[in-house]
ZAMARTOR-409728 format. One line per field, with one value per residue (C-alpha): residue number from 1; residue in three letters; z negated, y, x negated. Coordinates in steps of 0.02 Angstrom, whole numbers, m for minus. Layout:
k NUM;...
r ALA;...
Z Z;...
Y Y;...
X X;...
//
This chain:
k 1;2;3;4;5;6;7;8;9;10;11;12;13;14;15;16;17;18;19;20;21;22;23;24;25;26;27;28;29;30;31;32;33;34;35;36;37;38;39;40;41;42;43;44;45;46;47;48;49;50;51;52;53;54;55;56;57;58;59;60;61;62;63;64;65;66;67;68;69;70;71;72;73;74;75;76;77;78;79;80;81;82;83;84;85;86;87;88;89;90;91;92;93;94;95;96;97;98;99;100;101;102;103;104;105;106;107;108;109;110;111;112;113;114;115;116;117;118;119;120;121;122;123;124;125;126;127;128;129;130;131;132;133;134;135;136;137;138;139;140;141;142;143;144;145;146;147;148;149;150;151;152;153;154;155;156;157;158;159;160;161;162;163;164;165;166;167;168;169;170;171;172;173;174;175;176;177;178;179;180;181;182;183;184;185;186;187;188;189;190;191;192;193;194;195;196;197;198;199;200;201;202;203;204;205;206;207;208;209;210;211;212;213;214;215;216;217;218;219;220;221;222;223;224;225;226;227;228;229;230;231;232;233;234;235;236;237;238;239;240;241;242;243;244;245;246;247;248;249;250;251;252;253;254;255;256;257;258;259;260;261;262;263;264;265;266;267;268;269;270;271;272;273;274;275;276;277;278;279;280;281;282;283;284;285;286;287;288;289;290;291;292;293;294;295;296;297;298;299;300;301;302;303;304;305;306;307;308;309;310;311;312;313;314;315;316;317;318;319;320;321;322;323;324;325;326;327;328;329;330;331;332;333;334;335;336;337;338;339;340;341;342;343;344;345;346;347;348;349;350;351;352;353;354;355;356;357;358;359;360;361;362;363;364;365;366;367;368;369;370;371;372;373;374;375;376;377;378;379;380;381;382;383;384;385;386;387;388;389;390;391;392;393;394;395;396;397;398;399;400;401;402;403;404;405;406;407;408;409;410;411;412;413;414;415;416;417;418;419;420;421;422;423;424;425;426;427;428;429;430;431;432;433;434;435;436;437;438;439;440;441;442;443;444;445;446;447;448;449;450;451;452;453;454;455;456;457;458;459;460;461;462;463;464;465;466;467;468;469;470;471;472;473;474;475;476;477;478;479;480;481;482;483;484;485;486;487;488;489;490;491;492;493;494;495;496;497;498;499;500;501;502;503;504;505;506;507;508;509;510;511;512;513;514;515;516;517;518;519;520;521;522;523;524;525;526;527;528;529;530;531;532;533;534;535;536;537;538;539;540;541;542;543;544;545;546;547;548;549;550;551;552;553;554;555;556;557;558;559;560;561;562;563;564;565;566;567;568;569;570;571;572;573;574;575;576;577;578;579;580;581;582;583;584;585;586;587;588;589;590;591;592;593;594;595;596;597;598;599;600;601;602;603;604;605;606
r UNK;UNK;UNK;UNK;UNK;UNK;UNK;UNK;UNK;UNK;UNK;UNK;UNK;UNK;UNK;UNK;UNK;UNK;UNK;UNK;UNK;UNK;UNK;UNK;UNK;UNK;UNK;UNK;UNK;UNK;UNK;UNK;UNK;UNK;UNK;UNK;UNK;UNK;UNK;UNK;UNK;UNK;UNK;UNK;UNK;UNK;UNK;UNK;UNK;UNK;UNK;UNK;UNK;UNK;UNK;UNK;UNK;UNK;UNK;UNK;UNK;UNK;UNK;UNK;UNK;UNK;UNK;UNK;UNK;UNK;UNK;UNK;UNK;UNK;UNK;UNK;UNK;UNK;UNK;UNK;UNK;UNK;UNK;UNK;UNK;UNK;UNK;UNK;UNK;UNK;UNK;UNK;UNK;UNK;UNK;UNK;UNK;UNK;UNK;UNK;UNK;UNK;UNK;UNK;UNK;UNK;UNK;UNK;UNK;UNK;UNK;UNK;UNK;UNK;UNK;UNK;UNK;UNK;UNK;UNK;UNK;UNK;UNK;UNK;UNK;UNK;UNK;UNK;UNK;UNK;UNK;UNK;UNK;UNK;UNK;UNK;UNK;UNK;UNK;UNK;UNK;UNK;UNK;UNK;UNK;UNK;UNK;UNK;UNK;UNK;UNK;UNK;UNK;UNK;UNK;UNK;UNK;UNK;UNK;UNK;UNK;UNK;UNK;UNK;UNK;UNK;UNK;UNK;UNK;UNK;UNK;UNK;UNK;UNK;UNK;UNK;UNK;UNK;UNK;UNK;UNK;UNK;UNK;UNK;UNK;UNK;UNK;UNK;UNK;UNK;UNK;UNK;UNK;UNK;UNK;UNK;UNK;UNK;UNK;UNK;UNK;UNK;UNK;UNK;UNK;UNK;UNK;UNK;UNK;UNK;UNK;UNK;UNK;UNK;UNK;UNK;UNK;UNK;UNK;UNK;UNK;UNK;UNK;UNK;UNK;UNK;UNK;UNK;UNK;UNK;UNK;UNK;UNK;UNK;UNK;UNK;UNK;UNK;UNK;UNK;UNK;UNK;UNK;UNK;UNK;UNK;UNK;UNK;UNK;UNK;UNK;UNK;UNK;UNK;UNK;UNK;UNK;UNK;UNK;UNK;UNK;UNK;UNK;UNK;UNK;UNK;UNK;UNK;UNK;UNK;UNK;UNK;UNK;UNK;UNK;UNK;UNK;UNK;UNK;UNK;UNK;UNK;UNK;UNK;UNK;UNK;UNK;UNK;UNK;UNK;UNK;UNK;UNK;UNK;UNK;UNK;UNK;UNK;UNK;UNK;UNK;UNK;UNK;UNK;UNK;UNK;UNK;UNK;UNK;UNK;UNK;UNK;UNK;UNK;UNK;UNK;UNK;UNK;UNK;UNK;UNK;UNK;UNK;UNK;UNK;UNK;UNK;UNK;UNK;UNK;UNK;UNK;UNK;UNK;UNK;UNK;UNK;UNK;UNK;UNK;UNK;UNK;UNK;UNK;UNK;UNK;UNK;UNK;UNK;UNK;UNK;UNK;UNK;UNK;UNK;UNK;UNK;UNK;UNK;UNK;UNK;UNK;UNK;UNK;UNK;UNK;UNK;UNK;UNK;UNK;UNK;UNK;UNK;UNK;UNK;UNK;UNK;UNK;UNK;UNK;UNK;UNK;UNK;UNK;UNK;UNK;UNK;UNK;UNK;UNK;UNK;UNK;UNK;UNK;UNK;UNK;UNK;UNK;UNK;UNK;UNK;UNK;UNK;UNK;UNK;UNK;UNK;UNK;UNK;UNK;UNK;UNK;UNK;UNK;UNK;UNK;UNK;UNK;UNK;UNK;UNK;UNK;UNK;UNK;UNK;UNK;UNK;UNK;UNK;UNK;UNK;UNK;UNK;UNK;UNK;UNK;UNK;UNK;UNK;UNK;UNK;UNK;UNK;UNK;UNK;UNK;UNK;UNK;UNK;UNK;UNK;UNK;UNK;UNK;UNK;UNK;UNK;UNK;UNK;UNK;UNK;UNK;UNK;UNK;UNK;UNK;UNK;UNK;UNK;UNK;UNK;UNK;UNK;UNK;UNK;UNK;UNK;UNK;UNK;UNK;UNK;UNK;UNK;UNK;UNK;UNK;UNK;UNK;UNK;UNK;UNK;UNK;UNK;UNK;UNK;UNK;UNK;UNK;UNK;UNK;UNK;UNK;UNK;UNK;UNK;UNK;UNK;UNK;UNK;UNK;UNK;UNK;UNK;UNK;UNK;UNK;UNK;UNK;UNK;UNK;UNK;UNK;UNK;UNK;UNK;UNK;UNK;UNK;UNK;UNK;UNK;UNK;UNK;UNK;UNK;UNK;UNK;UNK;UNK;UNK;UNK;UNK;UNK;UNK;UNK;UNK;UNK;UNK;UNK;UNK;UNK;UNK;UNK;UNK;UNK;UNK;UNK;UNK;UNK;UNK;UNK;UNK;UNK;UNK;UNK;UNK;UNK;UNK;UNK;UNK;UNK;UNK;UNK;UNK;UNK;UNK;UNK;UNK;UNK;UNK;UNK;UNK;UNK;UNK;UNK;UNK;UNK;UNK;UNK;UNK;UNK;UNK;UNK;UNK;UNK;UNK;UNK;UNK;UNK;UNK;UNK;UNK;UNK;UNK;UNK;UNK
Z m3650;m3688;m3854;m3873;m3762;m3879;m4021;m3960;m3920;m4112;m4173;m4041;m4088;m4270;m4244;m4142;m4279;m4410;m4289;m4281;m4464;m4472;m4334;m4426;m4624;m4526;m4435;m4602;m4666;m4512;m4533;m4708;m4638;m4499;m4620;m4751;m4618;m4550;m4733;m4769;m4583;m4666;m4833;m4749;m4632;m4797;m4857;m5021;m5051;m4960;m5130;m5217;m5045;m5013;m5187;m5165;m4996;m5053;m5171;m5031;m4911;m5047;m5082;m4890;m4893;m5052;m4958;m4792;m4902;m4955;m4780;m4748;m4885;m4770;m4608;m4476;m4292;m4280;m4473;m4441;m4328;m4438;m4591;m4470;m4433;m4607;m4636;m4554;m4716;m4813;m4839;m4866;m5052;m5014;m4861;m4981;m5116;m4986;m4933;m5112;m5112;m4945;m4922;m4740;m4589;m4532;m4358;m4437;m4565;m4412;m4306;m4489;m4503;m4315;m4295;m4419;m4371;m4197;m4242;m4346;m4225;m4095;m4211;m4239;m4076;m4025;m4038;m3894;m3876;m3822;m3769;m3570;m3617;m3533;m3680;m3806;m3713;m3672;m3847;m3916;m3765;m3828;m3994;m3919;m3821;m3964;m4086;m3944;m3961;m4122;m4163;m4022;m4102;m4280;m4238;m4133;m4306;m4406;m4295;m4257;m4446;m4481;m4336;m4404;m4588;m4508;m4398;m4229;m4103;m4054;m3898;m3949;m4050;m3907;m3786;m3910;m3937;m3739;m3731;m3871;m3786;m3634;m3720;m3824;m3658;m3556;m3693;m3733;m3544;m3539;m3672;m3566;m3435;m3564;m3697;m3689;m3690;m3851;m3901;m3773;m3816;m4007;m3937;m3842;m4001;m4098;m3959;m3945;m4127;m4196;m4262;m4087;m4041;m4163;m4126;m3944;m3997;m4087;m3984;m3839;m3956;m4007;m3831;m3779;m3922;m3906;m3886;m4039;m4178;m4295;m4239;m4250;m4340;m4525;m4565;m4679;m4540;m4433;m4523;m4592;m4431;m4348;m4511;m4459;m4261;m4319;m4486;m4314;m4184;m4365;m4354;m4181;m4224;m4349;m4253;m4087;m4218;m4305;m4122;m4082;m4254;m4218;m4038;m4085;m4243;m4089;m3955;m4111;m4156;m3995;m3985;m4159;m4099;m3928;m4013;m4129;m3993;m3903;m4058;m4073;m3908;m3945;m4100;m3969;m3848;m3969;m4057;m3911;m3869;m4030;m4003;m3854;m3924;m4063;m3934;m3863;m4004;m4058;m3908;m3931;m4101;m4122;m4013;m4092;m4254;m4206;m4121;m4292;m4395;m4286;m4311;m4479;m4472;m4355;m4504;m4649;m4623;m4487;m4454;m4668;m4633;m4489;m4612;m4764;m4650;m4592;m4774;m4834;m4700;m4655;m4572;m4439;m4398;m4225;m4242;m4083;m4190;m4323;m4222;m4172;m4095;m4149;m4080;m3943;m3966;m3912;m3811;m3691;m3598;m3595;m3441;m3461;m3546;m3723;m3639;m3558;m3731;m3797;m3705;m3712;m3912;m3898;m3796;m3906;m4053;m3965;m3962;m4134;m4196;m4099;m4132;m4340;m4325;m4237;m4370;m4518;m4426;m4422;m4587;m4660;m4557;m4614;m4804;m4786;m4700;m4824;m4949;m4882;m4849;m5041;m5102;m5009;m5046;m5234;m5256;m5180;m5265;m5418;m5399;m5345;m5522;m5597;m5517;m5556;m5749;m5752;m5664;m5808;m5935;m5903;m5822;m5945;m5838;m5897;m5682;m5622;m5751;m5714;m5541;m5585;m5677;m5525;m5423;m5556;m5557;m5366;m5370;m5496;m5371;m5237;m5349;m5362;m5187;m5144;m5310;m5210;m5045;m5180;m5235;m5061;m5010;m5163;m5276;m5448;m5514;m5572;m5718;m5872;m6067;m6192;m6330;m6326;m6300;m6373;m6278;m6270;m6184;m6056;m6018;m6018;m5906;m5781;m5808;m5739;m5571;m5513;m5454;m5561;m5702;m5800;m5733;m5833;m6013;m6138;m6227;m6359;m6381;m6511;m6552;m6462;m6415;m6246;m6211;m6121;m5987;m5935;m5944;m5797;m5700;m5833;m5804;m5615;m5598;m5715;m5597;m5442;m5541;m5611;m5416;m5353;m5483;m5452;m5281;m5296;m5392;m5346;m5419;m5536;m5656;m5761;m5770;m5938;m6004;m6144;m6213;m6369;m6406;m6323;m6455;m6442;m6263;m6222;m6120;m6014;m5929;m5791;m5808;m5651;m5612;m5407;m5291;m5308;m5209;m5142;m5201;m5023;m5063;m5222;m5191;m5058;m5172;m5314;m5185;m5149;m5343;m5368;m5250;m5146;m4978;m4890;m4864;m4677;m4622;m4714;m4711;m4723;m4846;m4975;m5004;m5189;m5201;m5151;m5231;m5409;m5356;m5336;m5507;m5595;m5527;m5555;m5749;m5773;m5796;m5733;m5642;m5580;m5531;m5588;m5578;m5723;m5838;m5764;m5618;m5525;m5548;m5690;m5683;m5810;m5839;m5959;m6002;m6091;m6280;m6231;m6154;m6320;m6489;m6663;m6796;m6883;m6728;m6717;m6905;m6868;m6681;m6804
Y 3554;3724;3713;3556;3631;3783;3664;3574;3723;3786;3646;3623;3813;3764;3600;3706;3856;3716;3645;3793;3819;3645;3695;3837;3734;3624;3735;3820;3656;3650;3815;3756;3601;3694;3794;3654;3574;3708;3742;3542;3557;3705;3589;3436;3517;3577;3764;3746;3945;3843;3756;3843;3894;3720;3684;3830;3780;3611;3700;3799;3621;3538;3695;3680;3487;3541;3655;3536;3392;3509;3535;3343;3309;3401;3315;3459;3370;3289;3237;3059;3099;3219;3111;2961;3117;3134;2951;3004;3115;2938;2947;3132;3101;2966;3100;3237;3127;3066;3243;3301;3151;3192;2991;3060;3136;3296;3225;3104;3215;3335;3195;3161;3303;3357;3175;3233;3405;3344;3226;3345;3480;3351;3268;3453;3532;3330;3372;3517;3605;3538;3709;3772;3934;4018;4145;3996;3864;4006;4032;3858;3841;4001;3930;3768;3858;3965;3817;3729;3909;3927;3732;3754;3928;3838;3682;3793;3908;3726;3651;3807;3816;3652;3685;3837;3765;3621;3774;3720;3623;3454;3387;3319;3476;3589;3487;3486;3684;3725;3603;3722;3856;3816;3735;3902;4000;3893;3889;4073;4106;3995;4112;4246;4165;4126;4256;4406;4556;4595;4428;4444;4621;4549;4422;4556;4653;4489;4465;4620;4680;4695;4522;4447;4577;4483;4306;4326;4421;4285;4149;4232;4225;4055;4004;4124;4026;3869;3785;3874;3772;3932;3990;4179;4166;4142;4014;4150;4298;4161;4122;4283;4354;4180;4165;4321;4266;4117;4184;4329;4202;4091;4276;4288;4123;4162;4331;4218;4078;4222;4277;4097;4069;4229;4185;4029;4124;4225;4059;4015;4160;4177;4010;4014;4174;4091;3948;4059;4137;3974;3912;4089;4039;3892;3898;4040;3900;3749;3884;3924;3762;3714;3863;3768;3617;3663;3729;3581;3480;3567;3564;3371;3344;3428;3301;3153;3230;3225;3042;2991;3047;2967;2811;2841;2872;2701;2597;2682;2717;2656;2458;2444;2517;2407;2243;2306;2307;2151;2076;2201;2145;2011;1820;1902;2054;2073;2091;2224;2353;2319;2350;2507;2638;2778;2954;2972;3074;3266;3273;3140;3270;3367;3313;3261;3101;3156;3130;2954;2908;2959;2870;2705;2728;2743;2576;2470;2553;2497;2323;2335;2363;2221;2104;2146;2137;1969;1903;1960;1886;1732;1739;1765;1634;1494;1560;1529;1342;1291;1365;1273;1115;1128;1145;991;881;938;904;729;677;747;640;486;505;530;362;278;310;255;86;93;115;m59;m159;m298;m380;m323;m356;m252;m129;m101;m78;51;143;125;211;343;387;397;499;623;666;677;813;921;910;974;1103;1137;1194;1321;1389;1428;1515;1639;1529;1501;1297;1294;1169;1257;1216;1299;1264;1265;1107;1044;1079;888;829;956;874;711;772;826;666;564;691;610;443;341;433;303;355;506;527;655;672;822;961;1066;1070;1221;1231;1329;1430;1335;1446;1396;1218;1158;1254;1229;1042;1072;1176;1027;901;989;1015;822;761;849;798;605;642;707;555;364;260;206;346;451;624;693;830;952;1079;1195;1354;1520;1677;1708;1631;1449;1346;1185;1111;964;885;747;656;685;742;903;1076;1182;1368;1431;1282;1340;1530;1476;1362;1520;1623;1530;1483;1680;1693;1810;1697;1664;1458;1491;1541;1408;1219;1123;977;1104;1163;1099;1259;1381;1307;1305;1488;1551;1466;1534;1705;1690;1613;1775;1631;1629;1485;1423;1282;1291;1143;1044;988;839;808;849;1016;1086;1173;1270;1356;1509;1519;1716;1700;1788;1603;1517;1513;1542;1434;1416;1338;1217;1168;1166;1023;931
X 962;918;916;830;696;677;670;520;450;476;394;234;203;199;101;m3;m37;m76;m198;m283;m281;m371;m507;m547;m569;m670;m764;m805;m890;m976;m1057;m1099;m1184;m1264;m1350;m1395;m1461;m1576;m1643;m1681;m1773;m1888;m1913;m1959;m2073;m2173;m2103;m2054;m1992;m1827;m1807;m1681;m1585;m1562;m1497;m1351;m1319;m1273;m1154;m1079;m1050;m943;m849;m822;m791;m639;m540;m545;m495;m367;m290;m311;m168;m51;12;m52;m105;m263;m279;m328;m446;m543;m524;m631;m737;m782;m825;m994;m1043;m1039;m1210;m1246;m1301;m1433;m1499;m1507;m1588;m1731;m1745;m1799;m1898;m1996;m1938;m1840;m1930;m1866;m1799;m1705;m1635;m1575;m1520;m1397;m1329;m1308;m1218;m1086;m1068;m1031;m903;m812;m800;m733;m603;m561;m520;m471;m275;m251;m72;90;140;125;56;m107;m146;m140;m262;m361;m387;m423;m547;m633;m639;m725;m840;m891;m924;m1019;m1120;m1146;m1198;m1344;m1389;m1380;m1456;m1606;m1620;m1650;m1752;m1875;m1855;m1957;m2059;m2129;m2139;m2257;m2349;m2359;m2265;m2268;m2245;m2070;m2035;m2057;m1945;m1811;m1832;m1826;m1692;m1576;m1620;m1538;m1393;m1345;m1349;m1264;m1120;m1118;m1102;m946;m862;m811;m703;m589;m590;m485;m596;m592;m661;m782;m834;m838;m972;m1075;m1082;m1155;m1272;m1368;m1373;m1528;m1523;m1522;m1644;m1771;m1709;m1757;m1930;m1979;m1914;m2041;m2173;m2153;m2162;m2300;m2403;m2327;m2488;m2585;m2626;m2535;m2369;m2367;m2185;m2160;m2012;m1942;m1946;m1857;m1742;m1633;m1597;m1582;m1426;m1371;m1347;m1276;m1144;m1123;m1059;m956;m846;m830;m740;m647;m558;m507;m442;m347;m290;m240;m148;m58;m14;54;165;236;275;381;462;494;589;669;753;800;862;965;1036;1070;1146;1269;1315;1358;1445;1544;1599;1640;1733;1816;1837;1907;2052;2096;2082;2206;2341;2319;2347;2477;2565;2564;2575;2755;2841;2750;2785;2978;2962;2869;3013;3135;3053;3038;3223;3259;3153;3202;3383;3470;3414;3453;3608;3654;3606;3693;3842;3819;3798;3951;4069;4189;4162;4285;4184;4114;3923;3938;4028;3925;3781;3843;3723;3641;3600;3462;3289;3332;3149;3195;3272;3094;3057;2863;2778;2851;3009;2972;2871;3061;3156;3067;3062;3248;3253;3156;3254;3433;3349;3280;3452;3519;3405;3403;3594;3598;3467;3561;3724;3646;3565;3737;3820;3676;3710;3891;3877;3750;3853;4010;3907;3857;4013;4104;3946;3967;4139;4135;3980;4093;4228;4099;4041;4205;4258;4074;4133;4296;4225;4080;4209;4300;4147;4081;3968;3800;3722;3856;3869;3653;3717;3830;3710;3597;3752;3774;3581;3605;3741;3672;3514;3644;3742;3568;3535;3702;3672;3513;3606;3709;3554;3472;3649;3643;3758;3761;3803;3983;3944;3914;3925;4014;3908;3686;3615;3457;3285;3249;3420;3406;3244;3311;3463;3328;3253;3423;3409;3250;3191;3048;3097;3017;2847;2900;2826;2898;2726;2783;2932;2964;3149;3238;3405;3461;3610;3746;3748;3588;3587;3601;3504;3355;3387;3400;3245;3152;3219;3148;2963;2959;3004;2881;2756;2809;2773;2610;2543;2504;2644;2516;2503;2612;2676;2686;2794;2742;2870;2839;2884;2764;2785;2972;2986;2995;2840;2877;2721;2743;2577;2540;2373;2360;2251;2280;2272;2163;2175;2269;2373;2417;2427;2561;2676;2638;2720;2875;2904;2900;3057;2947;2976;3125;3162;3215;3029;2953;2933;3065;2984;2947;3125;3101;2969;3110;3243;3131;3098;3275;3328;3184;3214;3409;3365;3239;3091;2919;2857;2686;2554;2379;2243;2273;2121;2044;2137;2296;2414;2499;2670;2704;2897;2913;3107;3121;3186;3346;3411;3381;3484;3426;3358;3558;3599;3471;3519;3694;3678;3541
//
């Protein structure tokens, strides 16, 4: 709080000093105006020796008005206020135009120019201080009270001024004149209970030099002979020592605003040094804090830093560990030694929250182990029945087949030899599921060929594995022939694509198959004509074609998606759906160049 108290203070001493900087350019056009003002009073009342005075004068006020515009482009307090203030001198080029004219009276030029100088001088000192201190309202005060002052003792020189350039009073004339009289005392009186003595000893010096000596002597003769048809006062002989009283009082002005400006320089050294020291002191105490702080910190950060790296250690090493034994070991192993436990943390015997934070991590790490044990026990065990359950379902759909030929082989009857086929179509789809369940464990398909096989009877092989394949169009394929080795589980892959593409479409429309060569690899696209899917649709079956999901977190009708994926990861082939064209999904297989056989081959199977 201290310090933001000693900030405000800072800046209420600077706003203050720039206020005062602004009282003082505006009180400098104001003594221009003042004086303008008292020579166009001696012009219009008929003296025209005031000719070429009032000419330089005018000079002198928009020199004045310059340097006060100046200060207005700055953002000092009370700039608004003295830029409305100014609005009043709108017109000051049409008065001084019907003052060379003789087209203005003298009362209403005064009345112009005494309008403006009083709103100036009350936009001016409009802004006050923000800042509790005695010395410093003291001084602005002083300043007020000397501008009130000197406008009475400039507006008295004018008007006299115009009175004696006319030669006598008139009624009005002479009210006005007793009037200023009493308004310059009454305001010079008020200086002293404000001003420090040296201001008010400056003030005593202005008002009994011989220039106020002959400002009072011939303001008692005016009103001696204030009935005489001749005043015995010359406007000239009035007015240089009635300029001297008044340019007198303007420095009187200038020293308190230079006192004032220097006061308020001090109120904010003052606080930028308190705030300095504030500031040491607290750069002191957060440092000191921060020592603390660090002990602290360091105090806790070690043991976390340990329980981290045991974590780290848990993660990293030991729960891989405990599955790669699991995976590594026997049917007959007991998961419980597999699972076998590891070292506790050394700080759970500190005897504090590290060492309850320690012991607890140890917990959930025994559990962790358990749990990841247990999970890759059962993963292992659901590998191994599928894999079993694949293999028995394979070799009995096997020897269906085998007997479905033999019966084709000696069956004449064309009806029940196109049942046969049906049972041999049936059978083949029942020999990729159970294919499928070998994939999904980790197994390769036992049938292989010796020999490569041409590109477009490995399509039509995965063309006998589905149902409607006569929905199924072969629309182009560039001769290719593919390594035995891979035959199958091209074909199988195909099958698992074209089923899912007959699936996808009304029974009603086609799905077409394009195959051509792509640069040294091999492209197969599955073209249907469905609804479609959406792109998180599509970004999820993308996912489990890449082989980057496992099947026993996902959705069991999709297990064509992982099964595709595991072949086309096992083949070293890239598979993927896009939209297709107009409507429906495209997916596209890229088989690498290394699973097909030269061009001699090709010549040699055509």
């Amino acid at each position: 709080m201290g310090a933001i108290t000693q900030s405000s203070h800072y800046g209420a001493a600077g706003r203050t000093r720039d206020e005062v900087v602004l009282v003082l350019e505006a009180q400098e056009l104001v003594h221009q105006l003042q004086r303008e003002r008292g020579l166009t009073a001696g012009l219009l009342g008929g003296d025209q020796s005031f000719r070429s005075r009032v000419d330089s004068q005018r000079k002198a006020s928009d020199q004045a008005r310059a340097a006060l515009d100046r200060q207005l482009a700055g953002n000092s307090p009370g700039v608004g206020a003295v830029r409305e203030a100014l609005a009043q001198l709108g017109s000051l080029a049409t008065v001084r135009g019907e003052a060379d004219s003789g087209s203005v009276g003298r009362a209403e030029a005064l009345a112009f120019y005494t309008r403006a100088i009083t709103a100036l001088t009350d936009a001016a000192f409009h802004g006050g201080t923000e800042l509790e201190d005695r010395q410093l309202t003291d001084g602005l005060a002083t300043l007020r009270k000397l501008g009130d002052g000197a406008e009475a003792a400039a507006l008295e020189r004018g008007t006299l001024n115009g009175i004696l350039a006319t030669g006598s009073f008139s009624d009005r004339d002479y009210r006005t004149f007793i009037t200023l009289l009493g308004t310059k005392g009454d305001a010079l009186a008020e200086v002293p209970r404000t001003a420090t003595a040296a201001q008010s000893h400056a003030l005593d010096a202005v008002l009994r030099n011989q220039s106020a000596v002959a400002v009072a002597r011939m303001e008692q003769q005016v009103l001696t002979a204030h009935d005489a048809k001749k005043l015995p006062v010359a406007p000239a002989d009035w007015w240089q020592p009635a300029t001297a009283l008044v340019d007198g009082l303007h420095q009187v002005q200038i020293r308190v605003a230079d006192d004032t400006s220097a006061r308020a320089d001090q109120l904010r050294s003052d606080a930028l040094r308190q705030l300095l020291m504030e500031a040491i002191l607290a750069l002191l105490a957060i440092a000191g804090a921060a020592v603390l702080a660090l002990a602290a910190t360091r105090s806790i950060l070690r043991p976390l830093h340990a329980l981290t790296e045991e974590a780290h250690r848990i993660a990293d090493l030991a729960l891989p560990q405990a599955v790669a034994r699991v995976r590594e070991a026997q049917r007959q192993a007991d998961p419980a030694e597999l699972a076998e436990g590891f070292t506790g943390s050394a700080l759970a015997a500190r005897g504090d929250e590290i060492a309850n934070v320690a012991g607890a991590l140890d917990r959930v790490a025994d559990t962790a182990l358990r749990l990841a044990v247990d999970q890759a026990v059962l993963q292992r065990t659901s590998t191994e029945s599928l894999a079993n359950l694949g293999r028995r379902n394979q070799e009995l759909v096997s020897r269906q087949l085998g007997f479905l030929s033999a019966l084709e082989r000696t069956e004449d009857d064309p009806g029940t030899l196109a049942n046969l086929f049906e049972l041999d179509h049936l059978a083949t789809r029942m020999r990729r599921n159970a294919e499928s369940l070998l994939v999904l464990a980790g197994e390769r398909s036992p049938r292989r060929w010796a020999d490569p096989v041409p590109m477009g009877d490995v399509l039509r092989s995965a063309l006998g594995e589905v149902d409607d394949y006569r929905r199924v169009l072969l629309r182009h394929t560039t001769p290719a022939l593919l390594d035995g080795g891979a035959v199958s589980e091209v074909a199988h892959l195909l099958a698992e694509l074209i089923e899912n593409a007959l699936a996808a479409s009304s029974p009603e429309t086609d799905v077409e198959i394009y195959a051509q060569e792509h640069g040294a690899d091999y492209m197969i696209a599955v073209v249907d004509h469905g609804g479609g899917l959406s792109e998180a649709e599509l970004a999820t079956a993308n996912r489990r074609l890449s082989g980057q999901e496992s099947f026993l977190v996902g959705r069991t009708q999709l297990l064509g998606h992982y099964v595709a994926g595991r072949l086309a990861v096992g083949l070293g082939a890239r598979v993927w759906l896009a939209p297709s064209p107009m409507a429906g999904v495209t997916a596209s297989v890229l088989l690498p160049g290394r699973l097909l056989s030269g061009q001699a081959d090709l010549a040699a199977v055509r």
